[in-house]
N, C-alpha and C positions, 0 to 999 in steps of 0.2 A: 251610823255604823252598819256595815254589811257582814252578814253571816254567810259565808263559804260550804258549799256542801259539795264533796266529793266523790263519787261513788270509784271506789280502786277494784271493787271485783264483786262480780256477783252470778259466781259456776256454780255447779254443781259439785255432789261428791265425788264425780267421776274425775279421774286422773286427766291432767294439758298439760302442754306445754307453753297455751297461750289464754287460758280463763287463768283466775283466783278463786279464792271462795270469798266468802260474804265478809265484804268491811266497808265503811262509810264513815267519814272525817266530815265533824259541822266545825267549824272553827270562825271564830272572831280575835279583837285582839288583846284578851286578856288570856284566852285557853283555847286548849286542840280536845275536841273529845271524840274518840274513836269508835264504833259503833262495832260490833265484833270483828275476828279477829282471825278467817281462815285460811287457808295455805296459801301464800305466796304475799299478803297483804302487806307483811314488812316491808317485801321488796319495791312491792308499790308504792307503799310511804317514802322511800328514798326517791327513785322515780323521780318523784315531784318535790323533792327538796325537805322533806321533814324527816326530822332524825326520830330514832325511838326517843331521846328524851329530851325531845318537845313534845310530848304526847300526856296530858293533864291528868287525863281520864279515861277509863274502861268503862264499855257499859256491852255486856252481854248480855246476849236473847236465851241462847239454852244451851246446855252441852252437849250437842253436837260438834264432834270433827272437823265437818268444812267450816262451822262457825268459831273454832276456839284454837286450833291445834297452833297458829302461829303466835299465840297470846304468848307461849312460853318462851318464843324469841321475843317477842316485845318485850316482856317481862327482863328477860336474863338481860337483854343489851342495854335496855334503859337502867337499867341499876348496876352495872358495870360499867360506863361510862359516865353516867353522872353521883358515884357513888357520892355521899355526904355532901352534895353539890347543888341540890334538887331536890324538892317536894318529895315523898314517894305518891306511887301513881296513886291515885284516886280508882276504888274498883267495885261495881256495881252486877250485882245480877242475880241470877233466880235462887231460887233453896238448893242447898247443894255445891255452891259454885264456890264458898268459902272452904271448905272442904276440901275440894279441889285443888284452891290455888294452896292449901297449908300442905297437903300432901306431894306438889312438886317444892316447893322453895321453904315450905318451916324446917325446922333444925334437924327434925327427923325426916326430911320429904325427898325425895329420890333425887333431887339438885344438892343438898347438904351436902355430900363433898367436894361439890366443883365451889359452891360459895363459901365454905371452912378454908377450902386452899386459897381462894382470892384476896379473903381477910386475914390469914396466918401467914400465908408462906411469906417468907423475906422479900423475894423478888416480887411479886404482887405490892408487897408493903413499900418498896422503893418505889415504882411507878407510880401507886395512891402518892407518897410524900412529894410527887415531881409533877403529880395534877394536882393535889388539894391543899399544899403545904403542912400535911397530917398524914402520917403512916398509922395512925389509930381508925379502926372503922367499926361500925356495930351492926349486928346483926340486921339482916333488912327488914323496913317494917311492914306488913302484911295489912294494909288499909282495906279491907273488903268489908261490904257490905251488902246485904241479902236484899232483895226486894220480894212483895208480894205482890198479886193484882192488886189494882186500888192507889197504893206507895205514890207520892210527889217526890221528887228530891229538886232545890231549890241550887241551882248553880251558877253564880253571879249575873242574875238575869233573868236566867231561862229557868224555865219549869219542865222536869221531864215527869211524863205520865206511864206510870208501867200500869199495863192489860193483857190477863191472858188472853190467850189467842191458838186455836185449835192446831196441836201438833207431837203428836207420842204421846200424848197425857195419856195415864200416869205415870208413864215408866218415866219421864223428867218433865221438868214445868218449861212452860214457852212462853215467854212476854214478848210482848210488842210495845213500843214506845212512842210517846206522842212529845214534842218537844215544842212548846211555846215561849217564843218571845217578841219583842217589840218589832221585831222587821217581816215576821211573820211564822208556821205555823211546817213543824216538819214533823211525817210520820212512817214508822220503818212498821211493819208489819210483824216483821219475822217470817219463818215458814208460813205457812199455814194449809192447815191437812183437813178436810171437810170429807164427809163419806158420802155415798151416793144419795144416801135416803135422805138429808141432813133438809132440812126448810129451811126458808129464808127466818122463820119463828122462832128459830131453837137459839135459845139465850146462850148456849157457848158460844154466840156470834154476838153477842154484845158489843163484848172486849173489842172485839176487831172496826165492827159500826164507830163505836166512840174516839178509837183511834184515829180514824179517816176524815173526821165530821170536818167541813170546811178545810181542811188543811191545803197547803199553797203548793207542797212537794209532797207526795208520798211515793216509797219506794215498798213493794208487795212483792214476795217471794210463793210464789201458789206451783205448790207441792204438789195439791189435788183438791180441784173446787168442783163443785157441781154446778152445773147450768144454771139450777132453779136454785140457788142461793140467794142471786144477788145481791152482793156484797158492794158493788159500788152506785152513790147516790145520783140521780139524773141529774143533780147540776154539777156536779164538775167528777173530773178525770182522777185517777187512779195517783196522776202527776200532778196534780191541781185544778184548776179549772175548765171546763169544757168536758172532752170525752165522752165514751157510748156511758149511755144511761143502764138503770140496773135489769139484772136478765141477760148480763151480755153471754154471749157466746160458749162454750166451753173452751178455753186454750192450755194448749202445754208449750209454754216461750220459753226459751233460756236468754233474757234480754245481756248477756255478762258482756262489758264492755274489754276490748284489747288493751285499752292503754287507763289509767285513771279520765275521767269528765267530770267535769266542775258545775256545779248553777250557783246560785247566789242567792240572800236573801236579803234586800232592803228596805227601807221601810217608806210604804207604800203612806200618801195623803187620803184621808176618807175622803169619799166620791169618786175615785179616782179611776177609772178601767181599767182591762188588763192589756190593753193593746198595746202598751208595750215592753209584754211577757216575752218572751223567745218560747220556741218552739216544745221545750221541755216540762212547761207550767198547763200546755195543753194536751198531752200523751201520755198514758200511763208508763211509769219502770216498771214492769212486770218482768219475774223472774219464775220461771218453773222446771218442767224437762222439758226438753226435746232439742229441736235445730239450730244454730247458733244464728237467731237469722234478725235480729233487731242491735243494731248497737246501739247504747244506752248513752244519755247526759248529754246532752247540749248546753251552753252558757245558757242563763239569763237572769232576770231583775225581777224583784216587786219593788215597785218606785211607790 
């Protein structure tokens, strides 16, 4: 079995015409699960042929804007085209984010009358009877779940690992996610926002260290790092294996790809080398500010 990883956009807050903000699809063939969810990443999801309801699962980093504001088109269209039809989505993220999603879509939530008239009005109700052979529909159910640092959640297979990871705290919590399974080892950072003074020592970097530890793909979003952090381990790359060792450089990349890139995760035989990784197993995705000058994702295998 191969696990697909997509990166559809990874901008900034700043307004394009040709970035997105932050979303990432791992998908195999039992589920699609979406890794946040910022402006324009719907569009990218069709792009490449996935409808909002194919989409299993949410898993948000923090609320932030460029990380969320498209959630509410995911949300609305996946559940108006597969109303009563479908799973509801599966929704995962920091303290706060249930809150959130009750105060757009619960009954009192600023959606409640566009989804009152969907399931009331007559005409609404004839189109339901003429997709689900049922003009009856109930209210949508609201499956969110909070995570803390520490949290596993177990998803036929894989193990996802939530870790804070430095970025506005306190004012909202910021995870970063490590996601292990059999074909091999994916880890999204999140933001991550370090201050000048910050040491390589200071345990707010834990979270982010255990995140990365061996991992085969990582994709790091660096807001604001310090030089003297280092944050990444001498054996391998920000992307997997290889890459500069720790101490590197100070960069501001905005690595955001134009169009979605795909890698792959399969499942590698022990002993086995990485020579026949593709080019993205040895390159960090780093994502930060500045010049649009890295495009992101190339195919490749762990065999």
């Amino acid at each position: 079995m191969t696990i697909k990883v997509t990166l559809l956009g990874t901008g900034t807050p700043a307004p394009s015409l040709e970035k997105c903000g932050s979303g990432f699809l791992l998908e195999d063939q039992q589920k699609k699960v979406l890794f946040d969810c910022g402006p324009g990443i719907v569009g990218r999801l069709l792009s490449i042929g996935v409808k909002p309801t194919e989409i299993t699962h949410f898993v948000l980093t923090h609320l932030h804007f460029d990380h969320v504001v498209d959630f509410i088109r995911l949300w609305l269209q996946r559940w108006d085209r597969g109303r009563n039809s479908i799973p509801p989505l599966k929704i995962y993220g920091p303290v706060g984010f249930k809150r959130f999603v009750e105060q757009l879509f619960g009954r009192d939530g600023a959606f409640a009358p566009d989804i009152h008239g969907r399931i009331d009005h007559p005409i609404q109700q004839r189109i339901h009877l003429l997709r689900t052979g049922t003009a009856v529909q109930d209210w949508p159910e609201l499956a969110v779940i909070e995570l803390s640092s520490g949290d596993v959640v177990e998803l036929g297979g894989w193990k996802i690992f939530a870790r804070s990871v430095p970025h506005y705290q306190p004012y909202l919590e910021n995870l970063g996610y490590r996601v292990e399974t059999d074909q091999g080892i994916f880890a999204y950072s999140s933001d991550v926002s370090v201050q000048p003074d910050t040491k390589a020592t200071d345990p707010t970097l834990e979270g982010l260290r255990e995140l990365v530890h061996q991992a085969d793909i990582t994709v790091q979003h660096l807001n604001s790092v310090s030089t003297e952090v280092g944050l990444h381990e001498p054996s391998h790359s920000v992307a997997g294996r290889g890459g500069r060792p720790a101490g590197v450089q100070r960069e501001h990349k905005n690595t955001d790809c134009d169009a979605p890139r795909t890698s792959h995760l399969a499942k590698r035989d022990k002993g086995t080398s990485d020579k026949g990784c593709d080019a993205l197993l040895r390159r960090r995705v780093r994502v930060g500010i500045g010049p649009h000058d890295f495009r992101a994702g190339q195919a490749a295998k762990l065999k």
